[in-house]
N, C-alpha and C positions, 0 to 999 in steps of 0.2 A: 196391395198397391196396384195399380193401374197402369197401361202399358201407356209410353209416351205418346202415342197416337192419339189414345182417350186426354191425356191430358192438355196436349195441345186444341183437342175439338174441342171441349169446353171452358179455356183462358180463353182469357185478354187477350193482347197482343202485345209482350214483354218491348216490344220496339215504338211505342205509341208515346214516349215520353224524349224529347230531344233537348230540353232546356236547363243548363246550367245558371246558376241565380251567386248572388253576394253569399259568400263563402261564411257567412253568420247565420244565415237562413237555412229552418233545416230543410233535407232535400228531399223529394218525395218520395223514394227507393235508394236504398242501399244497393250497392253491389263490388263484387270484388276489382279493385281496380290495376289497369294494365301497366305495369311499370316501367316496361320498354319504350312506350310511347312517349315522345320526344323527349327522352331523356336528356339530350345535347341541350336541350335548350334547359330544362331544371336544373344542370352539372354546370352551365354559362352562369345563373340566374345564384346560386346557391354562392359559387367561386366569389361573385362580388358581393354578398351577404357575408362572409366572410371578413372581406376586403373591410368593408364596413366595421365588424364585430374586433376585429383586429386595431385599426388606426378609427376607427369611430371617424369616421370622414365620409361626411354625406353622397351618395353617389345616385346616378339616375339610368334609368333600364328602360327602354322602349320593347312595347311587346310589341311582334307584326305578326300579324296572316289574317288569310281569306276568313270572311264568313264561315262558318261552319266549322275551321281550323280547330276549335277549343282550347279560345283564348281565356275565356272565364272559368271553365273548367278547371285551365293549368294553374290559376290563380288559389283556387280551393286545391288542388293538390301543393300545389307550394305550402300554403297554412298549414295543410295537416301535417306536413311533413318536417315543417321547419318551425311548427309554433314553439317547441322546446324552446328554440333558440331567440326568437325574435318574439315581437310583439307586432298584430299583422292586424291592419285598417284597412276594412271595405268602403271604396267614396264612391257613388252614383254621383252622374254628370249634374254640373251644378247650374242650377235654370235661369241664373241672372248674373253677369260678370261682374257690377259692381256689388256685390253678396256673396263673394267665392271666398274671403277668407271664415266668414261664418260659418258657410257650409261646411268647409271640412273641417274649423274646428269641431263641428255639429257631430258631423258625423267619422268622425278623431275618436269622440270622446265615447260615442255610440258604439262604438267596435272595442273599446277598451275594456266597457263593461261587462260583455262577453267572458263567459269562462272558458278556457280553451279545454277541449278532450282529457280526460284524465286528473283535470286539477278538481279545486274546491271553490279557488279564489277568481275572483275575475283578475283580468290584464290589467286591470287598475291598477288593483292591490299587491299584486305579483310586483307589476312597475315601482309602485312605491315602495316595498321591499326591497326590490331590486337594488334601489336607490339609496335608501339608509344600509344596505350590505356594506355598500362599500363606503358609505361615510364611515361606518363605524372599524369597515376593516382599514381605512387612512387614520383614524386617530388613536387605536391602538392596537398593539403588538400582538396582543392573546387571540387565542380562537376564539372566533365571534358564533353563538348559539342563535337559532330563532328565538329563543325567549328575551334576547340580549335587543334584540330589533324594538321588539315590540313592548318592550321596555321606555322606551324612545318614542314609539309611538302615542303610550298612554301616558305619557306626562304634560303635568301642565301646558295647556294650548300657546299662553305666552313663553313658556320657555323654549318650546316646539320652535315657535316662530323665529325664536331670536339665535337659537344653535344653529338654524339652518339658512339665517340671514347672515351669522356672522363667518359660517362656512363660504357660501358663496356671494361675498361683498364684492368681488370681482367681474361677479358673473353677470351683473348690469339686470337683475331679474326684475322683471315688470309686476308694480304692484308687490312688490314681495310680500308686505305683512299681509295682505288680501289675498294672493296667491297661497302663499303654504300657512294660513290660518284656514283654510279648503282643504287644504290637503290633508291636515290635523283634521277636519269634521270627516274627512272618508273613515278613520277609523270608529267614528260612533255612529252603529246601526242605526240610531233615528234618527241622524243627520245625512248618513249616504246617501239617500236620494237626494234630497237637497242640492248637497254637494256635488253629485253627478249634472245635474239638471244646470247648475250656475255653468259648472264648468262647458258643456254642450253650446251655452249660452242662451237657454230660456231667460224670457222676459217674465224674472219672480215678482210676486206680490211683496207688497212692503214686510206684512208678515214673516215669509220665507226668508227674504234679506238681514231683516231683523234676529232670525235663528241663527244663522249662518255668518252676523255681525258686519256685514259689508253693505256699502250704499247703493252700487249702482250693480246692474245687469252686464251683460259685458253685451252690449249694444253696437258696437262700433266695427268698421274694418281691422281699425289698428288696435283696437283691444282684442279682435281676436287673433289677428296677427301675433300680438306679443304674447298673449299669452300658450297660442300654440308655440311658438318658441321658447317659455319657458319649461318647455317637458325636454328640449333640448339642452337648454343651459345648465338644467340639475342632473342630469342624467348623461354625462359625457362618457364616461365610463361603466354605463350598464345593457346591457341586451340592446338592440336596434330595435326603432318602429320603422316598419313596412308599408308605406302610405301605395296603396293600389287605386288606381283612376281607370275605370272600367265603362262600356256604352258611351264614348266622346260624341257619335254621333246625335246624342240629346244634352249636349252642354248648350249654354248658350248661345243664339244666331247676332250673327251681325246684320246692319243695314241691309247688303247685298244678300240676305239668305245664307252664306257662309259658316261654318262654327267658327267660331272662337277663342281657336285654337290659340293665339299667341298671350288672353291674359292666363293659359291653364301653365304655359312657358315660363310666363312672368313670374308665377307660384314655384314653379320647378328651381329657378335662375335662383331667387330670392330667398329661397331655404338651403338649395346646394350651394349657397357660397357664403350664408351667414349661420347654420345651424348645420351640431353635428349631430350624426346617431341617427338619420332617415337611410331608409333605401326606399326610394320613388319609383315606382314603376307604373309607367304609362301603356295600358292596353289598347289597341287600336287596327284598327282593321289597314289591310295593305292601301285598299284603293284609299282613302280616306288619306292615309300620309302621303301617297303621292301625289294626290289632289291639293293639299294643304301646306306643305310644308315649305314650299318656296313661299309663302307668306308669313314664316315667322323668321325674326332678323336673327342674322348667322349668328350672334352673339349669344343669344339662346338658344341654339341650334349645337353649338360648341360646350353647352353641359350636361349633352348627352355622355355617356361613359360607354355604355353599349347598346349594341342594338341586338335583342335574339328572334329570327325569324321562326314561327311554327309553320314546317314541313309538311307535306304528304304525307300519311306513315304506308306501311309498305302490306301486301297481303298478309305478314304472315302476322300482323301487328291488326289488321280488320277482324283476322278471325276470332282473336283473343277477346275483341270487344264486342261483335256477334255472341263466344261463348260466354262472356260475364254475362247479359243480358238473357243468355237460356237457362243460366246454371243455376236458379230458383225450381224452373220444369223438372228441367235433366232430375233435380232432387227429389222429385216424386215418385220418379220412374220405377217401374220395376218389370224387366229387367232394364239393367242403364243401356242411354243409346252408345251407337259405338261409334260415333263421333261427338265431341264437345260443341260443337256449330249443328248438330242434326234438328231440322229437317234442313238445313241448307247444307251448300257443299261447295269447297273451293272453287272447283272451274267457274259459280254462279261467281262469284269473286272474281277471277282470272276473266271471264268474258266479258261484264260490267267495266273493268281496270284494265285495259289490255297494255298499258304501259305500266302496269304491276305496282302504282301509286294511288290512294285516294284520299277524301277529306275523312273525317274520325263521323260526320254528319252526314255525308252520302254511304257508308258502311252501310249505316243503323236506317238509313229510308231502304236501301236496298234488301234489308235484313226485314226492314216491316212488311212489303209490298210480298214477298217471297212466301213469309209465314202466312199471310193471311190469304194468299193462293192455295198454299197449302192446306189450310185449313180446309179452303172451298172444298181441294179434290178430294177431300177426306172424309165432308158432306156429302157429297154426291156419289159416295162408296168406290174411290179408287179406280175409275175408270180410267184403263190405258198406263202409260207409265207415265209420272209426274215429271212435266216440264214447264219450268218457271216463263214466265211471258207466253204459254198457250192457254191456259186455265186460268183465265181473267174474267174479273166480273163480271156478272150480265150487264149491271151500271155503272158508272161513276159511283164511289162512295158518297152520300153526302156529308158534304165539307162544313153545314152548318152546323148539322150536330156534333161534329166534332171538335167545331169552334165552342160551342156551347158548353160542352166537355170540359174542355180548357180552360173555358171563363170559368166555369164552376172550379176547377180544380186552384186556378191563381186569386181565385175570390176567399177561398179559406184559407187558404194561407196569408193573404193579407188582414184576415176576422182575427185570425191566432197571433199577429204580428205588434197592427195598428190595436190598440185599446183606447188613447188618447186622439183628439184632434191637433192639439200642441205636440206631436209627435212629428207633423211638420212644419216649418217654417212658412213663414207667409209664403214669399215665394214660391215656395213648391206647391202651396194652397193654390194659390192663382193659376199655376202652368196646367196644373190636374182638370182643375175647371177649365180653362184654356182649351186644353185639346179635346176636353169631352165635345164645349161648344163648336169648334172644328167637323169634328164627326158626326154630329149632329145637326150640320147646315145653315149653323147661325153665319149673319151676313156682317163684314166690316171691322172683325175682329184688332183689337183698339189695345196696346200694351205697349206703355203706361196709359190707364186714362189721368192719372195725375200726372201734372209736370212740373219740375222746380219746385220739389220737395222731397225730402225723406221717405215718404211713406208712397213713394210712387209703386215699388214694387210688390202692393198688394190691392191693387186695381188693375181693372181692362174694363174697356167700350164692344159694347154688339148692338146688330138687332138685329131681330129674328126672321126679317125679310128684306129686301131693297127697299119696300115703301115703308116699313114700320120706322117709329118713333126711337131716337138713339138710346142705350140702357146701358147704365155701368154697374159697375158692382165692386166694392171694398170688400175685401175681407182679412180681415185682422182680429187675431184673437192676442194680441200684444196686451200688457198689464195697465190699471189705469193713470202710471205715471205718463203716458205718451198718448191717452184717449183724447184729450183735449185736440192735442196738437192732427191728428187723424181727422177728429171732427171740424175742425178748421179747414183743412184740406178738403175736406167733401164741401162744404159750406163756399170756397172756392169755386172749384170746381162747378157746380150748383150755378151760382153767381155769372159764369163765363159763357154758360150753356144752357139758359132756362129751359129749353126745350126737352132738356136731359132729365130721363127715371132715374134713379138712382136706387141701388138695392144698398143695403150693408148686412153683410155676414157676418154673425158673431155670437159664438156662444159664452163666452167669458163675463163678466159682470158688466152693465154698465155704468156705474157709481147709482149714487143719489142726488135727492135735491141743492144737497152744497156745492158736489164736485162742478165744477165749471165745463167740465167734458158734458156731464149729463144732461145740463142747459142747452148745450147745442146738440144733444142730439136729440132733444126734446123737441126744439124748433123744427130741426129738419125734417124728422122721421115720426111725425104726431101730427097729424092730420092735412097732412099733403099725399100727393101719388107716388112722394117717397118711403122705403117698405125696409123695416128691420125683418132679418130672416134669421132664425135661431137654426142652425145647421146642427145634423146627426150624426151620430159615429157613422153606421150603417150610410150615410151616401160619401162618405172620405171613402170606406173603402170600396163603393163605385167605382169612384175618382181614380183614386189610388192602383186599384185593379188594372185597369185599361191605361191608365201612365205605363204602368209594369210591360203592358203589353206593347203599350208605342213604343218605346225603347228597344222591344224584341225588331219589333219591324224595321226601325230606321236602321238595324246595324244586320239586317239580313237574316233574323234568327230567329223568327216568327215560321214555326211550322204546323202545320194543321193535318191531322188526317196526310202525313208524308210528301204533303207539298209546302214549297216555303212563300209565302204571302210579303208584301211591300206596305207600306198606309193604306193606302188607298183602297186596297182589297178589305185592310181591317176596319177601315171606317164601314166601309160595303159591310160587312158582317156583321157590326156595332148594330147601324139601323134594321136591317134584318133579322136578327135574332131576338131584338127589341129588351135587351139585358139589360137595359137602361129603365127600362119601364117602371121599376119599383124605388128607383133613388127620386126621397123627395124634397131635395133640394134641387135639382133639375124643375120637379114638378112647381116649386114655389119660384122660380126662375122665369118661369110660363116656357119653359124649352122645350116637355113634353108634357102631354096635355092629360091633365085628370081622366079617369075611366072611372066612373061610379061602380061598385061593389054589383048591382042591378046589372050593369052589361057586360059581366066578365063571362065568359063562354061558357055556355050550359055544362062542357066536361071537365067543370071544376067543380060540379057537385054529384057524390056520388050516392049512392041510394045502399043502405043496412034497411033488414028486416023492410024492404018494402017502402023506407020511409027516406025522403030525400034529407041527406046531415053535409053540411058546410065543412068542406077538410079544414084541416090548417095551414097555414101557409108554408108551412115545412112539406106538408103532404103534397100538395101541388108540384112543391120543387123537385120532391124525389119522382114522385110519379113522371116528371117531366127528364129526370135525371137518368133513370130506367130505360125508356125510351131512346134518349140518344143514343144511351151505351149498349143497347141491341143494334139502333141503326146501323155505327159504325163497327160494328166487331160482327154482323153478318148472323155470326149463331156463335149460343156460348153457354156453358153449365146452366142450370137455374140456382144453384149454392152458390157459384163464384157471381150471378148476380146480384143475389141477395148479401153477400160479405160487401161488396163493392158500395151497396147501394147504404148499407146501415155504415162501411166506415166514413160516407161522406154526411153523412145525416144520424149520427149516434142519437140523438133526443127522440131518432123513430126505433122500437122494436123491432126483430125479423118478421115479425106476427104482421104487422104494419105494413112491412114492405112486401112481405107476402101477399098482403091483401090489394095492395096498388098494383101487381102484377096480374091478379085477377081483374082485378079493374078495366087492364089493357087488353086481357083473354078478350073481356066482356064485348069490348068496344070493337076486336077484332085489329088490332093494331099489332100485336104480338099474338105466339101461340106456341104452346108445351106440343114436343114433336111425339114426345112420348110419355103420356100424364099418368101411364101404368107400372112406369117404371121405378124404382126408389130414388127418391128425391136427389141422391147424389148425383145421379145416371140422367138424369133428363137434363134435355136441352131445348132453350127459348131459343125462337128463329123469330125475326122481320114478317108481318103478312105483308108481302109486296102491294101497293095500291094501284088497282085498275085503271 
């Protein structure tokens, strides 16, 4: 084994990752987690989970603190630590107020299906277990077995419906025979999805409806309303759901620029006083509620229950989560260091802190900036004795590539997440496009471009410069029972604006010759300068990626290479980095402009045996991926290169990426400091540019 010195010269930088995500998404590194840290506030949060679990009476939690605090963090440590007990809903901010009951039944139903640590079943199945338990343990006496449930659940679909209509005739259940003849199709494997998908509230094909024996979609505010409430009305007496409202500052704006704050209240007010079995907790940043909160009326203001602020935590609570983040290192070591935090050391803590408090996120920057000093002195063989803030870079790190870094890293996780386009609602279709267009300098940004209709919230107006021509763009991948009605709307719209392009996005079918929708959009979009555009998975998760990332920024958590960025910086980085380049729906947009294959940069082809061969477009990325990850980590293994570079790109061999490394020798961009040495032992450094 290697001494920690070696080990540190050629890693990463164990501190290079600062972002906590929706507690369903997996996260990029494990590590051991520090249990002291705000405990007062999990011991506050837990007592009224309880409170709940006990009189099943809905209650609501305000989460508070700073940026950086680890508000979303504490939310994923809540889950793991309480999913035994509870059933636990991640809601991302919802992009249009009148669409919020949708939304979270949307993504209600999106967290349910989740399997929590340890189980087999999703929180569906669990819940609906949960829920024939105790029907069956109210009607009779004996000890109730699992086989005794599910007994109940494989029977006949009508008599399903009718034992659990005649149970709860009380309970005012919406839709009931429609309701729990769904909740009977969860227990048959080729029906689950289905029945997930209705529930969610996808807009199914007649088809799907037809399996599933129900007419309509649950389309509506007050269908999802009710029927989000009927998981309350059946389930009075079983485990709580945990609705978590996370990132407020990307809910939706009002007129004035403002969020929104008072319809996410009117949701809160409206389930804590008609439905039991929720614990709601709202996460939000300090300045944000005191900015906000004199604008929602005291009435909703008085069904808060409590309020838990996250603290400071204290040094001795920093170093714990310094040592979680080295303690992967420390494990190679031999001999171990003989501190848990080595190469740092308290006083750096104590001197940084000198009122002995900090965020849980200036720790882990002070903890990156320090190693990666250390690293330097360690390059340059030890000269002097190591003093953190003397031994600073010769330059600024750059900040692009390690935005690039970033976008690479929130880009596969969103590949591995997104599969489907209907994975989001119109709505968040639009807002995704929305901000890209933002970023990208489009002029007169236009939401609704419909008005006075339904289908307003899957349109917006641009153009592409002050003088250009107005352009809209629909996109709606909704089923063909509502196509007509969308194409009427564009056909409007159209009518009120001649001078208006019109795009329409849509991958979903457009009927035939009979359907009446087809007619018009045959009219419309058949041989005028108006343009149907069939959209890709691949640019959703464009979209989707850099949404991810807006949201980091408008709530302060947007960190890059140990600095923390605002919009405006990440729009700056959008355009620069030009990671947009390859989404082409942007490009069929005319947002960003075609580059013909012919004038892509001579160093994307590279020469075997003498003979010039066209990489692949994976090749390109990783060799481009390589590169960054040398910029910012200064010098680093050549193995922990190549692990790094094949786990981000598995469809390339080490052979492969071996060879793109060479590539970079060639060009003189990078260089092996010591090519004689055995592969484990050598280290690639930066060739600085003149």
């Amino acid at each position: 084994m290697a001494s920690i010195d070696d080990i540190i010269l050629r890693s990463t930088n164990p501190f290079d990752n600062f972002r906590s995500v929706n507690f369903w998404h997996k996260q990029q590194q494990s590590e051991p987690t520090v249990d002291s840290i705000h405990q007062e506030a999990i011991a506050a949060i837990e007592a009224t989970l309880n409170q709940v679990t006990k009189d099943h009476r809905t209650r609501t939690v305000i989460l508070d603190g700073d940026g950086g605090s680890g508000k979303t963090y504490l939310l994923g440590r809540l889950k793991k630590a309480f999913n035994h007990k509870a059933f636990f809903v991640y809601i991302p901010p919802f992009p249009q107020s009148d669409h919020i009951w949708r939304h979270i039944l949307r993504y209600t139903v999106d967290s349910l299906v989740q399997v929590p640590e340890g189980e087999q079943d999703s929180q569906l199945l669990l819940w609906l277990v949960n829920v024939l338990s105790t029907i069956k343990q109210r009607s009779i006496k004996q000890r109730i077995v699992k086989d005794d449930i599910f007994d109940l659940l494989r029977s006949d679909r009508r008599k399903f419906i009718n034992r659990l209509k005649d149970i709860y005739k009380q309970a005012g259940i919406y839709n009931a025979d429609i309701f729990f003849g769904v909740l009977h199709d969860l227990t048959n494997s080729e029906l689950y999805p289905l029945a997930c998908e209705w529930l969610r509230g996808d807009d199914l094909s007649e088809e799907s409806l037809q399996a599933l024996r129900v007419k309509n979609s649950i389309n509506t505010e007050e269908a999802a309303r009710e029927t989000l409430a009927n998981f309350s009305r059946i389930a009075a007496n079983t485990q709580p759901i945990v609705l978590c409202f996370d990132q407020l500052e990307s809910i939706a704006h009002l007129s004035d620029g403002s969020i929104d704050l008072q319809s996410l209240f009117n949701v809160n007010t409206k389930i804590r006083d008609e439905d039991n079995n929720f614990l709601i907790i709202i996460s939000i940043t300090t300045n944000t509620w005191q900015d906000n909160k004199a604008r929602i009326d005291q009435t909703h203001q008085a069904r808060i229950d409590k309020k838990v602020d996250l603290k400071d935590i204290s040094i001795e609570q920093a170093e714990s989560i310094l040592a979680s983040r080295l303690y992967s290192l420390h494990c190679q070591a031999n001999p171990q260091p003989n501190s848990p935090i080595y190469p740092l050391q308290r006083e750096y803590l104590e001197n940084e802190f000198p009122g002995k408090k900090a965020k849980s996120r200036n720790a882990l920057i002070l903890g990156r900036d320090i190693f990666q000093e250390y690293k330097q002195w360690l390059f340059y063989g030890k000269k002097g004795e190591f003093q953190p803030g003397v031994t600073k870079p010769e330059k600024p790190e750059p900040s692009l590539a390690a935005f690039k870094l970033k976008w690479r890293e929130e880009f596969t996780k969103v590949q591995q997440r997104t599969t489907r386009i209907r994975h989001l609602s119109s709505p968040e279709l639009i807002q995704i496009l929305q901000e890209a267009l933002a970023a990208l300098k489009a002029e007169e940004i236009k939401t609704p471009l419909f008005t006075k209709t339904q289908f307003a919230n899957c349109s917006l107006g641009y153009k592409l410069s002050v003088q250009a021509e107005q352009l809209g763009v629909v996109w709606t991948e909704d089923q063909m029972t509502t196509f007509f009605y969308i194409m009427k709307a564009c056909q409007n719209v159209i009518e009120n604006n001649p001078s208006l392009t019109l795009y329409l996005i849509r991958l979903e079918a457009l009927g035939d010759k009979k359907n009446k929708g087809y007619k018009l959009f045959t009219q419309i979009f058949t041989g005028s300068r108006h343009r149907h555009i069939t959209p890709d998975i691949n640019s959703v998760h464009y979209l989707a990626t850099y949404n991810n990332l807006v949201k980091d920024a408008r709530e302060g958590d947007l960190v890059i290479g140990g600095k923390t960025f605002g919009l405006k910086a990440l729009q700056a980085f959008i355009r620069d980095s030009k990671v947009f380049d390859d989404c082409s729906l942007l490009k069929d947009l005319g947002v960003i402009k075609r580059t013909d294959d012919m004038n892509r940069s001579k160093d994307d082809t590279a020469k075997t045996n003498g003979k010039s061969v066209k990489p692949l477009k994976e090749e390109i990325e990783a060799k481009g991926f390589v590169l960054d990850l040398v910029t910012t980590q200064q010098f680093m293994g050549r193995e922990i290169l190549i692990q790094n570079a094949h786990s981000q790109f598995p469809m390339l061999s080490q052979s492969q990426i071996t060879q793109l490394i060479q590539q970079l020798c060639q060009e003189k961009q990078v260089q092996i400091l010591d090519p004689t040495a055995k592969p484990e032992a050598q280290l690639i450094c930066l060739i600085p540019k003149k």
